[in-house]
Each structure stands twice: as C-alpha cells, then as structure tokens.
LOLUMBA-207530 format. One line per field, with one value per atom (N, C-alpha, C): residue number from 0; atom name; x, y, z. Coordinates in Angstrom, 1 decimal, decimal comma, always signed. Layout:
N
n NUM;...
atom CA;...
u X;...
v Y;...
w Z;...
This chain:
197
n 0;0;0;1;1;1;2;2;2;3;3;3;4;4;4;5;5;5;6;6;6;7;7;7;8;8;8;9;9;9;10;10;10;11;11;11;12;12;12;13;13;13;14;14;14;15;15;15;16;16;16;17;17;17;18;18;18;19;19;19;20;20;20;21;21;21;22;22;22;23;23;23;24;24;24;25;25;25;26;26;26;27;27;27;28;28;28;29;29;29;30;30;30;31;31;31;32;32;32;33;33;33;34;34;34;35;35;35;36;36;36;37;37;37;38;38;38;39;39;39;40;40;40;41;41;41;42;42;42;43;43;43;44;44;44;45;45;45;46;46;46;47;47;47;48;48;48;49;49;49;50;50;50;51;51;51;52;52;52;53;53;53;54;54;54;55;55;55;56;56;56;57;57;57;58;58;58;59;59;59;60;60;60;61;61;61;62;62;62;63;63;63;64;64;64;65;65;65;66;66;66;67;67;67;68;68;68;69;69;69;70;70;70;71;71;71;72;72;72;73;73;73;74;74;74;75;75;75;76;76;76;77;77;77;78;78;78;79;79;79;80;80;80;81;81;81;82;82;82;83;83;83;84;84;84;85;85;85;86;86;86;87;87;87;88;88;88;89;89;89;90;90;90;91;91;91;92;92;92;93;93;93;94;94;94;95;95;95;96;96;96;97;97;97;98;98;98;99;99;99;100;100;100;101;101;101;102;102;102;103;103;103;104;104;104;105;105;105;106;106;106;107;107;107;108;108;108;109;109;109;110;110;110;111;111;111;112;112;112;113;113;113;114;114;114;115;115;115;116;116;116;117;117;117;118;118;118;119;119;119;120;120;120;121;121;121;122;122;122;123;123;123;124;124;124;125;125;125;126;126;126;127;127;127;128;128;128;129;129;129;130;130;130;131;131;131;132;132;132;133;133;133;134;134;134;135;135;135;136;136;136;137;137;137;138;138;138;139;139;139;140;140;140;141;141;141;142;142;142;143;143;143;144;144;144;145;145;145;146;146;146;147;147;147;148;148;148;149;149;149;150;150;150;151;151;151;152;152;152;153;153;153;154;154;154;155;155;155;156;156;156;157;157;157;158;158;158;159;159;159;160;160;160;161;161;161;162;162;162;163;163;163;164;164;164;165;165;165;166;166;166;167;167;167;168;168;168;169;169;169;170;170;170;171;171;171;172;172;172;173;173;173;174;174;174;175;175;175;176;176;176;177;177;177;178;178;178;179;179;179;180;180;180;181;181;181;182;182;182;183;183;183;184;184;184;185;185;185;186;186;186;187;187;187;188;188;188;189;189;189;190;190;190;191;191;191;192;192;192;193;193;193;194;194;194;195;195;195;196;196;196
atom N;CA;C;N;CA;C;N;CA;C;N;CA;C;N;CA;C;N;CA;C;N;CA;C;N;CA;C;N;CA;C;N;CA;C;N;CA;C;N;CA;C;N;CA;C;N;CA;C;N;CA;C;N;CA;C;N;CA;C;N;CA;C;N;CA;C;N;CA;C;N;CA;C;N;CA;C;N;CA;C;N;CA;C;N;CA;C;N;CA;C;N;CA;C;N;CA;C;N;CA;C;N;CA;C;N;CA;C;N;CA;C;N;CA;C;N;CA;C;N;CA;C;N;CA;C;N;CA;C;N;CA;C;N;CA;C;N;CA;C;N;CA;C;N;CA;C;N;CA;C;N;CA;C;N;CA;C;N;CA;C;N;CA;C;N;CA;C;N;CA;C;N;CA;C;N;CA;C;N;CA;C;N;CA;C;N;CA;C;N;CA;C;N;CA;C;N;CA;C;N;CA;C;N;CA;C;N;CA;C;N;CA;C;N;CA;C;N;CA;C;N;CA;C;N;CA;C;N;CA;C;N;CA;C;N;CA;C;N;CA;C;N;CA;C;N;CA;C;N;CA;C;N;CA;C;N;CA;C;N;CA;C;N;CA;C;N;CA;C;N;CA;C;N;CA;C;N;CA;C;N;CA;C;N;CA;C;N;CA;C;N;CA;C;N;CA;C;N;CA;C;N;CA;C;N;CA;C;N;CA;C;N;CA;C;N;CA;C;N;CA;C;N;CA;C;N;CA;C;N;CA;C;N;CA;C;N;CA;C;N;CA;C;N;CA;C;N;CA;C;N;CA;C;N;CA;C;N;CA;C;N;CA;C;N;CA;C;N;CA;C;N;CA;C;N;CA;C;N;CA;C;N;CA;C;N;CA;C;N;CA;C;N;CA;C;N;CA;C;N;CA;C;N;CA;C;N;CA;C;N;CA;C;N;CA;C;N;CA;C;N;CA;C;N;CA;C;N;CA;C;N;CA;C;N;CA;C;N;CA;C;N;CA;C;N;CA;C;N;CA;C;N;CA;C;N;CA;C;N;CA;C;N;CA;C;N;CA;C;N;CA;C;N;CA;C;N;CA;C;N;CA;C;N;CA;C;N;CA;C;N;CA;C;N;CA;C;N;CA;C;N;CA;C;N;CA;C;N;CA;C;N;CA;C;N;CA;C;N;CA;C;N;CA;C;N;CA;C;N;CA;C;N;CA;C;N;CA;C;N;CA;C;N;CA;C;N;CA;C;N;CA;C;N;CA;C;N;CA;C;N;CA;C;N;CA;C;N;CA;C;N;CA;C;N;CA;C;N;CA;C;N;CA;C;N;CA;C;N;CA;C;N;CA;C;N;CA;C;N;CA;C;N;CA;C;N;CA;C;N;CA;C;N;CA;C;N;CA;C;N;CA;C;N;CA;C;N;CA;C;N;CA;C;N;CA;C;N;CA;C;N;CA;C;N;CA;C;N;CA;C;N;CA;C;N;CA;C;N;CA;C;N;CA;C;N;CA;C;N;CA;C;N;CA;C;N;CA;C;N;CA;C;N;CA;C;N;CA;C
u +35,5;+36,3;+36,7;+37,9;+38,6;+38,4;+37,8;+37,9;+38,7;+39,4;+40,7;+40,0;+40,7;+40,0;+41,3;+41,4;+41,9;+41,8;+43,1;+43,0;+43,6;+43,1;+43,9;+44,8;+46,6;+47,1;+47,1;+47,6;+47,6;+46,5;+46,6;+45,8;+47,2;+48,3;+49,5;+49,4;+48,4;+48,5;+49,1;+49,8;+50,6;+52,3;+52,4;+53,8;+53,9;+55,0;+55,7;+55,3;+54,5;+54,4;+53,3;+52,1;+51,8;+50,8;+50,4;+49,5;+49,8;+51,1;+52,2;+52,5;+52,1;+52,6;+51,9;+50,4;+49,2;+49,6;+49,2;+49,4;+50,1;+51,5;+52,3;+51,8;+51,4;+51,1;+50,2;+49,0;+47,5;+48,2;+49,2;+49,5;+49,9;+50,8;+51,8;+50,4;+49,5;+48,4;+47,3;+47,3;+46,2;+47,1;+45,8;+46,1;+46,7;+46,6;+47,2;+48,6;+49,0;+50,5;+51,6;+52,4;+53,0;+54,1;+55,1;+55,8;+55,6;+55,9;+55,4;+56,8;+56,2;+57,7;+57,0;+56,8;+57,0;+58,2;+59,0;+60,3;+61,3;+60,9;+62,0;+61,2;+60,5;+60,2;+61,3;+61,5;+62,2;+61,4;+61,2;+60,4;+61,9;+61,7;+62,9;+62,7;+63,4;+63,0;+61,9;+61,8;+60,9;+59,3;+59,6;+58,2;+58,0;+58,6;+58,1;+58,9;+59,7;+60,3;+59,4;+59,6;+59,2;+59,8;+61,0;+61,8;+61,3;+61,4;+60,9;+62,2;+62,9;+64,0;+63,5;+63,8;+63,3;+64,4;+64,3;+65,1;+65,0;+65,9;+65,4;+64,0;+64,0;+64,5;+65,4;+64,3;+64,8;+64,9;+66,5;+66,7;+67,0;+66,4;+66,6;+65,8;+65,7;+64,7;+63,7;+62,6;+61,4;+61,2;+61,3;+61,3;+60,3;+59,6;+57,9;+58,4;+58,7;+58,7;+57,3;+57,2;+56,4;+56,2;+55,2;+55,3;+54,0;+54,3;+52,9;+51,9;+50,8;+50,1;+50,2;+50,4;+50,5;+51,7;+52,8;+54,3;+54,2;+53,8;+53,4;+52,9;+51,9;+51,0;+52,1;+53,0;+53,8;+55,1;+55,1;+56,9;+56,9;+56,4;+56,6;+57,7;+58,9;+60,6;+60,6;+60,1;+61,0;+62,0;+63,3;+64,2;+64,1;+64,1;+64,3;+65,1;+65,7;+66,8;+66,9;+67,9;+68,3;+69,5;+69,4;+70,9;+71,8;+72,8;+73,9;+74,4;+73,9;+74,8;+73,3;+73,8;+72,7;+73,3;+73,9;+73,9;+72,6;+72,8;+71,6;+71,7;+71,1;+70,7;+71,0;+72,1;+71,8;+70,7;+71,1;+70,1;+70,4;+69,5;+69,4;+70,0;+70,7;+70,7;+70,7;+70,3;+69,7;+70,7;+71,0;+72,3;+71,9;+71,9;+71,9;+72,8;+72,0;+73,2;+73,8;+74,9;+75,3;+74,7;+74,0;+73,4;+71,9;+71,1;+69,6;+69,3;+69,0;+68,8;+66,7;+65,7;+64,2;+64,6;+63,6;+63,5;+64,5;+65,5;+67,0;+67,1;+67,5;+67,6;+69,0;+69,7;+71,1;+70,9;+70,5;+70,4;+71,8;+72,1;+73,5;+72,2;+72,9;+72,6;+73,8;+73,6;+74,3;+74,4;+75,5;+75,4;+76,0;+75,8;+76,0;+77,6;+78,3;+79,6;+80,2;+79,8;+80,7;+80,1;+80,0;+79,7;+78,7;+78,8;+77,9;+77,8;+76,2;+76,2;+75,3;+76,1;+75,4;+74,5;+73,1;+72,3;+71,6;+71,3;+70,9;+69,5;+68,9;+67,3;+67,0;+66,8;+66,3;+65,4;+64,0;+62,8;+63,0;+63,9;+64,1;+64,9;+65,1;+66,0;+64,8;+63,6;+62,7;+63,0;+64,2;+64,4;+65,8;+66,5;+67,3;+68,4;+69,9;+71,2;+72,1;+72,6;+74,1;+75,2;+75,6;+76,9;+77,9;+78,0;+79,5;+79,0;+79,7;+80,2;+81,4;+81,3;+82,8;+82,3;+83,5;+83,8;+83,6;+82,9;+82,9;+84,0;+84,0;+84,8;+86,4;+87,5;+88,5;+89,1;+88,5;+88,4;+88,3;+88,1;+87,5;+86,5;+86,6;+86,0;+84,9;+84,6;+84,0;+82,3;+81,7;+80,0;+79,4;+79,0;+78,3;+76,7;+76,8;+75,4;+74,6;+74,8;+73,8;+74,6;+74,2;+74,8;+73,7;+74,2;+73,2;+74,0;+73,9;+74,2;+74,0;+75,1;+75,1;+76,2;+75,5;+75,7;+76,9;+78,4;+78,6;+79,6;+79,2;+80,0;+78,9;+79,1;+78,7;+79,0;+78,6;+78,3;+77,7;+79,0;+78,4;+79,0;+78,6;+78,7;+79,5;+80,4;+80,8;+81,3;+81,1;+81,5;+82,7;+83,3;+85,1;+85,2;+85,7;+86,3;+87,4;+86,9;+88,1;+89,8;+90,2;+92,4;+92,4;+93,6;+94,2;+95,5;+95,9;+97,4;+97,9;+99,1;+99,6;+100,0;+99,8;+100,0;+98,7;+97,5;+96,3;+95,9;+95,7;+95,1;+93,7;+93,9;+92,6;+91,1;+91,5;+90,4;+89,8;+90,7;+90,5;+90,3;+90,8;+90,2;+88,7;+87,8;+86,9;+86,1;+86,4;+85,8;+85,7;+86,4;+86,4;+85,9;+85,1;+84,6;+83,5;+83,5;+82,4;+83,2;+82,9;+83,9;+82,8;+82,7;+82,2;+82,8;+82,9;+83,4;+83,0;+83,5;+83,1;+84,2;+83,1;+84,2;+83,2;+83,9;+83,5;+83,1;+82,7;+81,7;+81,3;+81,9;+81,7;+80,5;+79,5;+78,7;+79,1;+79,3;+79,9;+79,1;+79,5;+78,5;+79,1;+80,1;+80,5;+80,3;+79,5;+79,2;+79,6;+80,2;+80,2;+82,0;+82,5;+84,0;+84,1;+85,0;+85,1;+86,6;+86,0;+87,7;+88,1;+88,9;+89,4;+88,6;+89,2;+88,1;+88,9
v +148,3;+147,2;+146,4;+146,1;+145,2;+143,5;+143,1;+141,6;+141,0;+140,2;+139,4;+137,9;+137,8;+136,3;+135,5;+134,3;+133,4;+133,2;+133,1;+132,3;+131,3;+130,4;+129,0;+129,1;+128,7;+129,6;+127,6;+127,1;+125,2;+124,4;+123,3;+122,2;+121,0;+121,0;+120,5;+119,4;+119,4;+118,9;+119,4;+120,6;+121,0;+120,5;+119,8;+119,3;+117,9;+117,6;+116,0;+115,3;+114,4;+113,3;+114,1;+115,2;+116,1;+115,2;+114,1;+113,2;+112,9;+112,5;+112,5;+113,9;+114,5;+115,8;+116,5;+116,3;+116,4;+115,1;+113,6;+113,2;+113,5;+114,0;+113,7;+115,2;+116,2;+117,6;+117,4;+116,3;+116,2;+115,9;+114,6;+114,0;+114,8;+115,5;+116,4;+117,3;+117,3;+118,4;+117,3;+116,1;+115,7;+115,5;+115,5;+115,4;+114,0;+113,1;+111,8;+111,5;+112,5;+112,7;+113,1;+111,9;+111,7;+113,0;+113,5;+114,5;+115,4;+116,7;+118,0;+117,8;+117,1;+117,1;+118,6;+119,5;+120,6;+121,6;+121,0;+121,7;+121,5;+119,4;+119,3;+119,6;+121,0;+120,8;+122,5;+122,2;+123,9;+124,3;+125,1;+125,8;+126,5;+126,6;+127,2;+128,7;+129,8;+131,2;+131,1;+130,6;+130,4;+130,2;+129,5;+128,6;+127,6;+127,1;+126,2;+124,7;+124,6;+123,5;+123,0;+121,8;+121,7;+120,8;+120,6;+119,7;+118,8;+117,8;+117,0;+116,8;+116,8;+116,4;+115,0;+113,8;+112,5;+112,1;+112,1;+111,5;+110,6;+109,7;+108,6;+108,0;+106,6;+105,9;+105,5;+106,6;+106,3;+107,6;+107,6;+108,6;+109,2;+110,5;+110,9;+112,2;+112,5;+114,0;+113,2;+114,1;+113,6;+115,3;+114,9;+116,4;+116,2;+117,8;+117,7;+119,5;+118,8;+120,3;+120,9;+121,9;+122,4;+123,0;+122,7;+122,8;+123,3;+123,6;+124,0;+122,5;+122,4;+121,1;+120,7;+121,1;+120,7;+119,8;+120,8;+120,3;+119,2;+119,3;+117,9;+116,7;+117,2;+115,9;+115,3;+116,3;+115,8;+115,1;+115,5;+115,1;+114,1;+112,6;+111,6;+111,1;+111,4;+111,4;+112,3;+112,5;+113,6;+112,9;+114,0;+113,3;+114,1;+112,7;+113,1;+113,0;+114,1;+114,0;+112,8;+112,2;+111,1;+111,2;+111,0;+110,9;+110,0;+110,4;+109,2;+108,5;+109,0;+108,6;+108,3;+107,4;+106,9;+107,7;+108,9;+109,8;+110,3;+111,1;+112,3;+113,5;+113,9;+115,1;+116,0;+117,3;+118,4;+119,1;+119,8;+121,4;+120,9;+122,0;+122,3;+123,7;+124,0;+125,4;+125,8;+126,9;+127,5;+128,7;+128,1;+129,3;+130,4;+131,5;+132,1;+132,7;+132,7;+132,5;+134,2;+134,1;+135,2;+136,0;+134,8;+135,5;+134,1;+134,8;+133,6;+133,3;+132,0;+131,7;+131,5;+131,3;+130,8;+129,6;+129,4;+127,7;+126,7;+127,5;+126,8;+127,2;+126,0;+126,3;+125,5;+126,2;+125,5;+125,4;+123,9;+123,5;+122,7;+123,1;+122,7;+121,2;+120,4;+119,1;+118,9;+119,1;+119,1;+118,0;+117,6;+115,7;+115,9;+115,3;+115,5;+115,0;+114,1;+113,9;+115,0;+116,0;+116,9;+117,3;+115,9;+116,0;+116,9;+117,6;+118,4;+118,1;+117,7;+117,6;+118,6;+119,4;+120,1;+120,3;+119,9;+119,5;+120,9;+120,8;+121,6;+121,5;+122,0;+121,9;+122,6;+122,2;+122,8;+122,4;+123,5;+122,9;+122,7;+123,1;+122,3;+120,8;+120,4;+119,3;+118,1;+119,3;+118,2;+117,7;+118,2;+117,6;+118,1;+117,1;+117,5;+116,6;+117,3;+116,6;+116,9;+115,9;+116,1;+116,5;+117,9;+118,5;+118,8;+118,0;+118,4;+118,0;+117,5;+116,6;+117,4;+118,1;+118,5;+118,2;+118,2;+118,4;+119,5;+119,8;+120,8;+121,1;+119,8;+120,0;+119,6;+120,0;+119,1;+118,3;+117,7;+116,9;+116,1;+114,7;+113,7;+112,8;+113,3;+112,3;+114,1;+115,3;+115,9;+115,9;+116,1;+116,4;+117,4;+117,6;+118,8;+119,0;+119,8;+120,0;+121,0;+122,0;+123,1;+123,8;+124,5;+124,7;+126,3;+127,2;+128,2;+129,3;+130,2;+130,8;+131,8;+133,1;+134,5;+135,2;+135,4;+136,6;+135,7;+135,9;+134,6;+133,8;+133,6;+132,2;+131,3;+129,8;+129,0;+129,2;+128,9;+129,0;+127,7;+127,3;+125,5;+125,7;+124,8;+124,3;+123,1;+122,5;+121,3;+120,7;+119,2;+119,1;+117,9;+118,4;+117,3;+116,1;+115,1;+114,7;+115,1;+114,5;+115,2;+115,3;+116,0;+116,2;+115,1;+114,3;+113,1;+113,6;+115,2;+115,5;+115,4;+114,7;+114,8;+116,0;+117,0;+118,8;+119,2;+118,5;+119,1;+118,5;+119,6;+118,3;+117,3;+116,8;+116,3;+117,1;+118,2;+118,9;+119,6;+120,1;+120,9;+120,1;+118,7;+117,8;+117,7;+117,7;+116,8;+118,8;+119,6;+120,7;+121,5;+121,6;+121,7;+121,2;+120,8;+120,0;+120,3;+121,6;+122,2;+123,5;+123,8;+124,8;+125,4;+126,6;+127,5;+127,9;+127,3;+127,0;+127,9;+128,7;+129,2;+129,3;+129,1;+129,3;+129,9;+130,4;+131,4;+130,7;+131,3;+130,4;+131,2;+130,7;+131,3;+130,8;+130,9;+130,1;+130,7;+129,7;+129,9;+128,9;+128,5;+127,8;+126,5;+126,0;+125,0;+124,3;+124,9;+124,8;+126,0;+125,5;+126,0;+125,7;+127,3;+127,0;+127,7;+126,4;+127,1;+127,5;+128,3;+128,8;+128,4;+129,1;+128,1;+128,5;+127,9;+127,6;+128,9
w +107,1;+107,6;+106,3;+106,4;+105,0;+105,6;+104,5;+104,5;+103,4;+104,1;+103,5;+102,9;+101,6;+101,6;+100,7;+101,3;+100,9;+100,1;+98,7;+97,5;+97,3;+96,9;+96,7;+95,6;+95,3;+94,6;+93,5;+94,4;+93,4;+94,6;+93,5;+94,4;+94,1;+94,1;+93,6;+92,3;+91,7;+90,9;+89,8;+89,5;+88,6;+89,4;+90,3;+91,3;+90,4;+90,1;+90,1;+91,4;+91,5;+92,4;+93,8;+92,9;+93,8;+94,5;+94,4;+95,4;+96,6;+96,3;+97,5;+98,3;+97,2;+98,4;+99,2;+98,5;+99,3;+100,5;+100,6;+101,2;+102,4;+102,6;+102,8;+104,3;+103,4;+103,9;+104,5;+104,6;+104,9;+106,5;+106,1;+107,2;+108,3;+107,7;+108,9;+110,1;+109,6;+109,9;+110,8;+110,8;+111,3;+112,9;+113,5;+115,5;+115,9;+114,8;+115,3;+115,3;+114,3;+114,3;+115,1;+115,2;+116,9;+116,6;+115,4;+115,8;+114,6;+114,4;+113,0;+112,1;+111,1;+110,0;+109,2;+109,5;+108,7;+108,6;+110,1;+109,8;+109,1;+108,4;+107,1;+105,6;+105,7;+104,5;+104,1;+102,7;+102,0;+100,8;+100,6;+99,6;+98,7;+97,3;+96,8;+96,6;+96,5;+96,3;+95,2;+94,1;+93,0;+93,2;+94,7;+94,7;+93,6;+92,5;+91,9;+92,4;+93,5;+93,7;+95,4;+95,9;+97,4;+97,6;+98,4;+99,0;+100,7;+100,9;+102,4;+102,7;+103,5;+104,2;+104,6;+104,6;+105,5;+106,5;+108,0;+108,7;+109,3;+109,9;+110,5;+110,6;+110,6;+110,1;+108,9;+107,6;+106,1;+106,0;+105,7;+105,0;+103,7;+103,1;+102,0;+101,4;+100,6;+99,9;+98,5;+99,9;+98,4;+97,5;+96,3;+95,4;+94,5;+94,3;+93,9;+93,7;+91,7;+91,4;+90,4;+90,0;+89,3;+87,9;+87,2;+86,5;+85,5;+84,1;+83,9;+83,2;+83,7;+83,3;+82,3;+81,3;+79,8;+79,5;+80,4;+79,9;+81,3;+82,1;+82,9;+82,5;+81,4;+81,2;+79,6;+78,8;+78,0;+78,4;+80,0;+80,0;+80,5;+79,9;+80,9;+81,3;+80,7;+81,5;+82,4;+83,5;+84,3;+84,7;+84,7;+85,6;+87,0;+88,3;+89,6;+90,3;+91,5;+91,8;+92,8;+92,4;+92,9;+93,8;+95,3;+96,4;+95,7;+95,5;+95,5;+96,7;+97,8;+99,3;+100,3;+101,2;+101,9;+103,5;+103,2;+104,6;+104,9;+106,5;+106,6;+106,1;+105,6;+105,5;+106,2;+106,0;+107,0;+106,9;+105,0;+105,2;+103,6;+103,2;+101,1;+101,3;+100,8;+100,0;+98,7;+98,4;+97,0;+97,1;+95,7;+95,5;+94,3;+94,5;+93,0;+91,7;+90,9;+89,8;+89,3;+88,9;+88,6;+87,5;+86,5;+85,1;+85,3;+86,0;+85,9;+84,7;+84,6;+83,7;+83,9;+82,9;+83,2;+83,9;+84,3;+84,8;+85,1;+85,2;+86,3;+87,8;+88,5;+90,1;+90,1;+91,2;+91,6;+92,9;+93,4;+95,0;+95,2;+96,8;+97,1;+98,5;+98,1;+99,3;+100,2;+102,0;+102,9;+103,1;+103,7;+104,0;+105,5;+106,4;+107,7;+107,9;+107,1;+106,9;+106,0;+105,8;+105,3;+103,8;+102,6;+101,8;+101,0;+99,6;+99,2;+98,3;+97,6;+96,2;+95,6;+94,2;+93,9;+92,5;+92,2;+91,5;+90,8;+89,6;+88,6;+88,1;+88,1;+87,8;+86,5;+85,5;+84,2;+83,7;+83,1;+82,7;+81,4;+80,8;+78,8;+79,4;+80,3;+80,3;+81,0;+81,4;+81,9;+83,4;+84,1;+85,8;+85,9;+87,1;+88,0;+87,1;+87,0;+86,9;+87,7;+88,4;+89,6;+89,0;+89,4;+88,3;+89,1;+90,3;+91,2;+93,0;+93,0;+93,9;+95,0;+96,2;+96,6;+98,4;+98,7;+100,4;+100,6;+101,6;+102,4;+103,7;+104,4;+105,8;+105,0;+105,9;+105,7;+106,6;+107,7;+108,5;+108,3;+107,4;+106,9;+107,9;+109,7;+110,7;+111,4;+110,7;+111,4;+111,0;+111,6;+111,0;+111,3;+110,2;+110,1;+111,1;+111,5;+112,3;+111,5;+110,8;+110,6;+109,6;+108,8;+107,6;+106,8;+106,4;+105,8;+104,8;+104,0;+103,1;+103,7;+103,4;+103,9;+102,8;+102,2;+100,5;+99,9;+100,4;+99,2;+100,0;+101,0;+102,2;+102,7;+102,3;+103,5;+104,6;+105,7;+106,8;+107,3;+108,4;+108,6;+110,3;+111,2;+112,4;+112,0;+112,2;+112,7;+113,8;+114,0;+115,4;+114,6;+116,0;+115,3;+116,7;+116,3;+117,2;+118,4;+119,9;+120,4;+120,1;+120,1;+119,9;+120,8;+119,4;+120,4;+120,1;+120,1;+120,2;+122,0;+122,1;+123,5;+123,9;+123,3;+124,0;+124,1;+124,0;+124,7;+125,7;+127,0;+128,2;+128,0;+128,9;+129,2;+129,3;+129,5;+130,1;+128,6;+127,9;+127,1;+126,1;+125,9;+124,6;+124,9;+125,6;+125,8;+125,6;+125,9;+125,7;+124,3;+123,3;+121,8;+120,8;+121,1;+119,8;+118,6;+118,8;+117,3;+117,0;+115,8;+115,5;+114,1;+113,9;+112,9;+112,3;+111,0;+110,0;+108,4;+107,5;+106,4;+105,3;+104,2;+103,0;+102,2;+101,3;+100,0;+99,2;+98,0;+97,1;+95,4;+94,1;+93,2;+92,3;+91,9;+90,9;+89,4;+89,0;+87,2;+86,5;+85,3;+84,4;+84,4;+85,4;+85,5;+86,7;+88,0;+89,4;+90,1;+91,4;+92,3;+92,6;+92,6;+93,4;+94,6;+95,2;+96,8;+97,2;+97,9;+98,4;+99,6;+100,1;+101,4;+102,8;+104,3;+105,0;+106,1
C-alpha cells in the first residue's frame, strides 16, 4: 500500500506582505466566515505571484509575490501594483510572452467598464510597472461580465445597454443585451496589441 504524504512547499514568508496572506487565507477557512472568498483568488502559471480579487464593499487587488528570502530581506523598495481606477474588478489574465524572459510576468487587469490595464512584473526591477493602458469594449456604456484567454484572443461577455434605435421594437430592445465579444492579441516588447472586435 502507498502512503502519500504531504509536503509543505512555503510558509509564505518568502511572499511580499505574506502575513497578510496567511491572514487573509486563515480567514477564508475558518467556520465563522459568512461567505468563501477563495473564488477571488488567481495563482499565476509560475506560482510565484498570488493575486485576491476584493469586491464590494472595497474594491481592488491585494498582490503577494515571491521571492527568494535573501532578495526579500534586501529589497526594501518593492514596487506594488498599484490600480489606477477605483472600478471592479472582472478577472486577471496572464498572458505569455513570445520570447520568456526569468522572473517576468505580463498580467492583463479586467475592469468591469471595459477597461484593461496591462502591468509587467520583473524581479531585477524589484515589482510591478503599468506599461499600457487600452479599451477593451467599444461601447463606451457596456460592462464587462467575464472575461478569459483562449490561445491568442480575449474572450469577454459583455452586457450593453438596451437599442434606443427607433427600428428596434420594443420587444427585442429589452431582449439583447449581452453579446460575446473577442479580439486578438500580440505580446511584443512594447505590450500588448489588439486587433479588431
């Protein structure tokens, strides 16, 4: 008979702000906890990144990347990714690069108004830099509901306001209002270009 045994792989103390992240993980797990935030958490393909989605009330992403302790206990600048927009959160995506680089991640941030910001993670730079900024929808009034990556297209749900054209009836404005939506997507050393929808 084979016995399997559990190995502890971190105690997150090699994570940025890993007290918090224990914390945060302790909490999701105890019985007094009125709902399971483990569905806003993302893991990056690397495993050295751990993203929290926060929704309502406060919104925003708590980020707890990893590192090796030495260069933890030397880098007291980390830079952390910081939202520029006080939207919700859709989804993260992790995009891959055409030529990987070590210790670089390129995460795409969904914004439920359409918005995408796309943020660069390098371990010689010590953290996270915002290197492009683009629209996703071209709707200016649609929102995004759900959002995912499939080889090299986004892939998003949006819901639009109803047609206030007078050649759609009544019946059929109030029945249209989400639409699946995709565009292409190039990763180069300058971001991310998109093509049309």
């Amino acid at each position: 008979m084979t016995r399997h045994v559990l190995e502890q792989v971190t105690d997150f103390g090699d994570f940025t702000q890993g007290k918090e992240l224990k914390d945060f993980l302790k909490q999701c797990y105890t019985r007094n906890s009125s709902k399971c935030c483990l569905s806003n958490i993302r893991i990056s393909p690397d495993g050295r990144h751990v993203h929290i989605i926060q929704r309502a009330p406060r919104t925003g992403l708590m980020t707890h990347d990893r590192y090796p302790r030495a260069h933890l206990l030397q880098c007291q600048e980390h830079l952390d990714l910081v939202l520029t927009r006080n939207v919700s959160i859709v989804d993260l995506l992790y995009f891959k690069q055409n030529e990987p680089e070590d210790g670089v991640l390129l995460l795409g941030i969904i914004f439920e108004n359409g918005k995408a910001e796309l943020w660069k993670f390098s371990e010689r730079k010590s953290g996270w830099s915002l290197i492009q900024t683009v629209d996703l929808c071209l709707n200016p009034r649609a929102k995004v509901v759900s959002v995912c990556i499939s080889q090299n297209f986004i892939v998003w749900c949006e819901e639009r306001p109803p047609s206030e054209s007078p050649s759609v009836s009544s019946v059929d404005r109030s029945n249209f209002t989400c639409c699946i939506c995709k565009r292409t997507f190039d990763v180069d050393e300058r971001g991310i270009s998109l093509g049309g929808i």
